[in-house]
C-alpha positions in Angstrom: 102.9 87.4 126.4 103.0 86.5 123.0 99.6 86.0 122.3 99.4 89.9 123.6 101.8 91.1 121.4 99.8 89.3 118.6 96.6 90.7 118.9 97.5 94.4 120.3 99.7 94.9 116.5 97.0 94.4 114.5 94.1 96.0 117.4 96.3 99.2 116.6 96.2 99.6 113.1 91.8 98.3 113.6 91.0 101.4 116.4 93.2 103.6 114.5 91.1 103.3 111.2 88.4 103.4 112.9 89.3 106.7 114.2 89.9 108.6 111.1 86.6 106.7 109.8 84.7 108.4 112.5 86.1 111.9 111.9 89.0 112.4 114.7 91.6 114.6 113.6 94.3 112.4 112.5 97.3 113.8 114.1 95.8 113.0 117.4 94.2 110.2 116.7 97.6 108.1 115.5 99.1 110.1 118.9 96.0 109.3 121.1 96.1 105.2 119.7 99.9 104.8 120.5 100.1 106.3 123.6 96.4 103.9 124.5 98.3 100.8 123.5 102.3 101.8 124.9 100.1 102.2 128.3 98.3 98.5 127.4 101.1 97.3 126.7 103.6 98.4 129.6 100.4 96.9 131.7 100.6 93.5 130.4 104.4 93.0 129.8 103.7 93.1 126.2 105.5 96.3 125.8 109.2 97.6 127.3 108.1 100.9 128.1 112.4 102.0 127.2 111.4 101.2 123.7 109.3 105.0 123.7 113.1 106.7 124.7 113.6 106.7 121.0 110.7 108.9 120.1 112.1 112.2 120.9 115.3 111.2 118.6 112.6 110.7 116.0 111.2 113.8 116.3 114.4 115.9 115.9 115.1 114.0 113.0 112.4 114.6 111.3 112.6 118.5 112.4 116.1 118.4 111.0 114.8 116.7 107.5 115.9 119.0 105.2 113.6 117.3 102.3 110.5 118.0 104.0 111.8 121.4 103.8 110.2 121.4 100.0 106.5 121.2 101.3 106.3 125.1 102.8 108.0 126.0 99.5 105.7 124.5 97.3 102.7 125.1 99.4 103.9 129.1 98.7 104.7 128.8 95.5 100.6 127.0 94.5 99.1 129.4 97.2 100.4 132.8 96.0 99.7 131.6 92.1 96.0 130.6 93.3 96.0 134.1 94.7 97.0 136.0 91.2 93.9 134.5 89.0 96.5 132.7 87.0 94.0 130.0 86.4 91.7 132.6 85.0 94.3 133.9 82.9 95.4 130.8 81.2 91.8 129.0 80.6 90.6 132.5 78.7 93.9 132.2 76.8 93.9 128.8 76.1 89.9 129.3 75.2 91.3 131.7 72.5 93.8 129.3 70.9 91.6 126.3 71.1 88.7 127.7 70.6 87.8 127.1 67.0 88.0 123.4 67.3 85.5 121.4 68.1 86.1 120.3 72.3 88.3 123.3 72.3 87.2 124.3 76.0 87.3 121.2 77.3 90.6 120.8 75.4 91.7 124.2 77.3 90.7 122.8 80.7 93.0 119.4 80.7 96.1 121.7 79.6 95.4 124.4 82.3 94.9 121.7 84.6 98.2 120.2 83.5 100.1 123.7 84.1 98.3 124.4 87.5 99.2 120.9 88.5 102.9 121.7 87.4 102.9 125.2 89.1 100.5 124.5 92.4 100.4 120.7 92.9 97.2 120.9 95.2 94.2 118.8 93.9 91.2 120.8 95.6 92.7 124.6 94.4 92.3 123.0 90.7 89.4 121.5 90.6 87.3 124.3 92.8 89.0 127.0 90.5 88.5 125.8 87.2 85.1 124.7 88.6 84.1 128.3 89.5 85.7 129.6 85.9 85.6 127.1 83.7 82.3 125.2 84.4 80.3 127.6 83.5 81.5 129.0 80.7 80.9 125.5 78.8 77.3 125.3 80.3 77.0 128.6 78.5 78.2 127.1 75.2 76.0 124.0 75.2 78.7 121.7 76.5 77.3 118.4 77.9 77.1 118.1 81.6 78.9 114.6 82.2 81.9 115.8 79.8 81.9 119.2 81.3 82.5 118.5 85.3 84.1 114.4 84.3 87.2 116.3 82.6 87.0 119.5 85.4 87.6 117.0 87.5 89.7 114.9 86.1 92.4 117.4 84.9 92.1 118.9 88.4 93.6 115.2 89.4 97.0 115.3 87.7 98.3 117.5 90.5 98.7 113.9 91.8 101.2 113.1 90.0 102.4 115.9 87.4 106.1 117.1 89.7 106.3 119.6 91.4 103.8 117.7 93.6 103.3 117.5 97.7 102.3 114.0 97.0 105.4 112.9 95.9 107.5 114.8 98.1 105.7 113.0 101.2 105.8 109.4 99.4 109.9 109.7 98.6 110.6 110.6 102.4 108.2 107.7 103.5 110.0 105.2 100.9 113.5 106.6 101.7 114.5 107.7 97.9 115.5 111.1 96.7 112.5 113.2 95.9 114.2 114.3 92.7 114.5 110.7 91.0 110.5 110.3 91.7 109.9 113.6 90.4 112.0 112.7 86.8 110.0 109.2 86.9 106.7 111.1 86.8 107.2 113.2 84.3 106.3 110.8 81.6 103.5 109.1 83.8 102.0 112.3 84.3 102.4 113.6 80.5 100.7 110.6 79.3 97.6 110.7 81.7 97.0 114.4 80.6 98.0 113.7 76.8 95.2 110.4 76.9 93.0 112.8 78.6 93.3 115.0 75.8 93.0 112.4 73.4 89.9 111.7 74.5 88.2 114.6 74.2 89.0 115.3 70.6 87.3 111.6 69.6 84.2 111.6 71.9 84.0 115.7 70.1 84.0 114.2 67.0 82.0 111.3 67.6 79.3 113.4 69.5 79.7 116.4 68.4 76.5 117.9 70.3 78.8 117.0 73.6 81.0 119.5 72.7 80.6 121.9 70.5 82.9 124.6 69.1 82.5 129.0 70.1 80.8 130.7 68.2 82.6 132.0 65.1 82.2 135.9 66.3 84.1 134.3 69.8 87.4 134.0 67.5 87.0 135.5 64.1 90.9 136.5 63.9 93.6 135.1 62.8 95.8 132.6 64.8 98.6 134.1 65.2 96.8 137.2 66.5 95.3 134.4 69.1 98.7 133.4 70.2 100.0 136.5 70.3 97.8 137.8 72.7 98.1 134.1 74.9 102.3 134.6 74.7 102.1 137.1 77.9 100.1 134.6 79.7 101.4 131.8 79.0 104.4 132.3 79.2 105.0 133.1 82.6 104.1 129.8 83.9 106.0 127.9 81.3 109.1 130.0 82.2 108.5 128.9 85.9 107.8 125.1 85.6 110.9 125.3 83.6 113.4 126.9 86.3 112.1 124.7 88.9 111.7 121.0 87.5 114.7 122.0 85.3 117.2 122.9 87.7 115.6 119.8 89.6 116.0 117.5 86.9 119.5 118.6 86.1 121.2 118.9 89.1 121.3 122.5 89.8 119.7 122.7 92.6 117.8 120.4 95.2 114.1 120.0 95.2 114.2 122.0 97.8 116.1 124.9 96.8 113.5 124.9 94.0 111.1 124.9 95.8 112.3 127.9 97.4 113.1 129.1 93.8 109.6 128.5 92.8 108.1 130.3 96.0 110.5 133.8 94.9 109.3 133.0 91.2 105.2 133.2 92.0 106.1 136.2 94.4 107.3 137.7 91.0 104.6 136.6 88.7 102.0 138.3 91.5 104.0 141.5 91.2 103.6 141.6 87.6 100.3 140.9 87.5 99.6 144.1 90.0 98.5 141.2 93.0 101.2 141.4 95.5 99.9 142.9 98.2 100.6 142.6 102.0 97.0 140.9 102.2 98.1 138.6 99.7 101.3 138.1 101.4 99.4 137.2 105.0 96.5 135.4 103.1 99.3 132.6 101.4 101.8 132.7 104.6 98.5 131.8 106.7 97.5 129.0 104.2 101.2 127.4 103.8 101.4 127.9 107.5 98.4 125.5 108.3 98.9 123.0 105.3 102.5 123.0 106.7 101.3 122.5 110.4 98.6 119.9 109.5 101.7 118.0 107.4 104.3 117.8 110.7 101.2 117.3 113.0 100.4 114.0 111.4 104.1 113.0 110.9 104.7 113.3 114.4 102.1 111.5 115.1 102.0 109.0 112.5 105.9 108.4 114.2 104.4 107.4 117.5 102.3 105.4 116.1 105.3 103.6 114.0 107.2 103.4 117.2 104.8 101.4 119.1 103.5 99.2 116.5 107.2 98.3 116.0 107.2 97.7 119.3 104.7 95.1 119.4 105.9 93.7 116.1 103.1 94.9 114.0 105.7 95.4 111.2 107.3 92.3 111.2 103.5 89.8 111.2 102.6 92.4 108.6 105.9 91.9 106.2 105.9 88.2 106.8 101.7 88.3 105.5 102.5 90.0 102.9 105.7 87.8 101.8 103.7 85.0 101.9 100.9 86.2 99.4 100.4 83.5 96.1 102.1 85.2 93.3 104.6 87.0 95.9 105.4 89.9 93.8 102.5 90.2 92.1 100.0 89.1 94.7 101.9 91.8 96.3 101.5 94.8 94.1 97.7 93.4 93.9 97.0 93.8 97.6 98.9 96.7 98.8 97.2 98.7 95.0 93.6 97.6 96.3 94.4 98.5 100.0 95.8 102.1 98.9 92.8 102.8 96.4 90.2 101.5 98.8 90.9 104.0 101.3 91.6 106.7 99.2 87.8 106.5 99.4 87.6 107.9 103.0 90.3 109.1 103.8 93.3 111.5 102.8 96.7 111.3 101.3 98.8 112.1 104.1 97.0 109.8 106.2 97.5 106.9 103.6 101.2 108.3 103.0 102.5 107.9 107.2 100.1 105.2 108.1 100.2 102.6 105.4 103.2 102.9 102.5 105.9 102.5 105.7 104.0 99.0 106.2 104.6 98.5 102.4 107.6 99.8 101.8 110.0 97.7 103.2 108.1 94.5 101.5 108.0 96.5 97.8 111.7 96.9 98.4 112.4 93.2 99.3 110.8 92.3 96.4 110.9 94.7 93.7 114.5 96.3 94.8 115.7 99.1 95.7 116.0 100.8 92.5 112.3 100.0 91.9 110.9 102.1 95.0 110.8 105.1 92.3 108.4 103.2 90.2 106.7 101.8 93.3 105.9 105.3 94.3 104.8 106.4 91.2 102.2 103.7 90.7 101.0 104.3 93.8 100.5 108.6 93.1 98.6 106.9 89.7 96.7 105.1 92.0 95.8 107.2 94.4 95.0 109.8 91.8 92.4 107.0 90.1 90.8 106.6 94.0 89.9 110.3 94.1 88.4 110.6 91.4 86.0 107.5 91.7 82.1 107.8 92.9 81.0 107.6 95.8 83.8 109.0 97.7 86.3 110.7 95.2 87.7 113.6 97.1 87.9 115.6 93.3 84.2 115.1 92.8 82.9 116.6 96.4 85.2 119.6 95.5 83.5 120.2 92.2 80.1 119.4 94.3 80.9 122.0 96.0 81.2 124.9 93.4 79.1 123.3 90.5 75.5 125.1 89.6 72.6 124.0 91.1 71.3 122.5 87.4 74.4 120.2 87.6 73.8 117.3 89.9 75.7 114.8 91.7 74.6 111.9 88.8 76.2 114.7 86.0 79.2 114.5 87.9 79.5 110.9 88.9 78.7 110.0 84.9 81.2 112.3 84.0 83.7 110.6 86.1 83.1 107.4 84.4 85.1 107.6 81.2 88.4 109.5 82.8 88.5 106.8 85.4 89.2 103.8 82.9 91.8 106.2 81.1 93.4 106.6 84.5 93.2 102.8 85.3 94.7 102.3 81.5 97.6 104.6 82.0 98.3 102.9 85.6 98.2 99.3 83.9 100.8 100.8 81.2 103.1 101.9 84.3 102.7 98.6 85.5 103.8 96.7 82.7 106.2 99.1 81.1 108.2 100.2 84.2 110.3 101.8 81.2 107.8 104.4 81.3 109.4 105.7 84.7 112.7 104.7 84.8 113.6 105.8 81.2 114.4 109.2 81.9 115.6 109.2 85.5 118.3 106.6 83.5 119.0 109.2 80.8 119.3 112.2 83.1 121.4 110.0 85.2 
């Protein structure tokens, strides 16, 4: 029996891999591999078949989670701004204001991709929308290839980790902290990637100044102030929005998700003052939140019988004790379970990483690190994950600008391009690392 129970843990977590590997929906195929093994299981002895009566418990708890609650209301609130051009709006104001300076589009695309990862939080709506907008535009102006779709990309990754993001919202319910302290801990992370990013551009501009060069004088002969003015309306809107929602977040006034909800009424808003809110709209966003929103619980519940039975065989337990027992501990630790997470951000997707893997870790990260660490735990591993899909072959961000770049823009343009914003992402994670101040500075301070 207990030579059973040590091989069918492990066999598991090895068929279910493999099953996402080779393409099954993941919400079945957790489901599908834990009701295979409960039946293996009960077969041999290995398994008390009583153990499963706590699944439907399970279930209605998560139903009744009132956190996961801010998914749908963020989903909303990105969906109906995708649906108002907003990203349109800002990159030509932003190409305005920044466009006399040499880099100034490329400039323009890492601080739109900063406010659409504030406002929608969804990686693939940034980078196929400033990919369709913005990527041609620079072409146009003679910007190099590598820089153009390596910072498309990139910026379109800080929805990773830049609050209000579905990312952290599923990694603080899987590592049992609030999801406002690990949105105030990302705030600086996620400022810092986009301000290095930014950084970046302006030296390897002025270095290379054929990368990227500035518009053309008759693009923004006026003054600046006549530039911002005209900018202000659009803007501003977005600004005002972030601000209500991560500020009544970040102060108390209201749960994320009651700002979430906030931040769905706000976009509603900002599409009926653009002239967008339409019943078509309306179904188009409630049909996309609806399926992101089904996918989301689909994989939880299955991901939960999955948990349930690999408890049951004591997959959790051989797994703590391994990773206990690592040289270094808590940095042998940290080591392994970063490796593991960006490895298969390679193949396959957050949520699947989120409710398969991080409950295995969590418990470990939290006997070693503490509990008041989990919130910089989590964020390190949204840096991470972020760094992982961006990365050739497999970044997710670079298939979705694959998708919608040009046909003169090839795969090797984009991969190159990647390159340089990947060891500025790896930089910024290694800060976070070994300055945990840069997380827990201002959760401290709000606190």
């Amino acid at each position: 029996m207990e030579a059973t129970t040590s091989w069918l843990g492990p066999g598991m977590f090895i068929v279910a891999m493999g099953s996402l590997l080779l393409g099954y929906p993941v919400a079945f195929a957790l489901g599908g591999v834990a009701v295979l093994f409960a039946g293996v299981g009960i077969v041999t002895g290995a398994f008390d078949g009583v153990f499963l009566t706590a699944l439907p418990q399970r279930v209605f708890g998560i139903m009744g989670n009132f956190t996961l609650l801010a998914i749908p209301a963020f989903v909303f609130m990105g969906a109906m701004l995708e649906s108002t051009g907003l990203a349109e709006q800002l990159l030509e104001a932003m190409a305005r204001v920044l466009g006399r300076v040499r880099g100034g589009l490329a400039l323009a695309v890492v601080v739109v991709g900063s406010l659409l990862a504030a406002t929608t939080g969804v990686v693939a709506a940034t980078v196929i929308t400033m990919g369709l907008i913005s990527l041609p535009t620079m072409l146009r102006h003679g910007y190099d290839k590598s820089l153009a779709t390596g910072v498309i990309s990139a910026s379109g990754t800080l929805g990773q980790i830049i609050p209000p993001s579905i990312v952290l919202v599923v990694l603080a319910d899987q590592l049992g902290i609030p999801v406002g302290d690990l949105f105030i801990g990302s705030v600086i992370p996620g400022l810092l990637m986009a301000v290095t990013f930014a950084i970046y551009v302006i030296i390897i501009a002025q270095l290379k100044p054929n990368l990227a060069p500035p518009l053309p004088s008759s693009e923004h002969d006026y003054f600046l102030w006549k530039e911002l003015q005209q900018a202000a309306p659009l803007l501003l809107p977005p600004f005002v929005l972030i601000i209500l929602v991560l500020g009544s977040i970040f102060f108390g006034i209201a749960t994320p998700t009651e700002a979430g909800a906030m931040g769905a009424v706000g976009a509603m808003i900002m599409a009926a003052w653009n002239g967008r809110l339409t019943l078509r709209t309306i179904r188009t966003v409630s049909e996309n939140t609806l399926s992101t929103t089904t996918m989301v619980m689909f994989i939880l519940l299955g991901s939960t019988a999955f948990s349930l039975v690999f408890r049951g065989f004591d997959g959790d337990r051989l797994i703590a004790d391994l990773l206990l027992r690592l040289p270094g501990q808590a940095v042998g630790f940290l080591i392994i379970s970063m490796a593991t997470i960006f490895v298969l951000g390679f193949f396959i997707d957050f949520f699947e990483i989120a409710f398969i893997v991080v409950p295995l870790f969590a418990p470990v990260a939290k006997t070693l690190f503490g509990s008041e660490a989990l919130v910089w735990y989590g964020v390190i591993i949204g840096a991470n994950l972020q760094s992982s899909f961006l990365t050739p072959p497999f970044g997710f961000a670079l298939f979705y600008l694959r998708s919608v770049a040009p046909p003169q823009v090839t795969t090797d343009h984009i991969y190159r391009g990647a390159i340089p914003f990947i060891l500025l992402q790896m930089l910024v994670l290694l800060l976070i690392i070994l300055f945990p101040q840069l997380v827990t500075a201002l959760p401290h301070l709000l606190a």
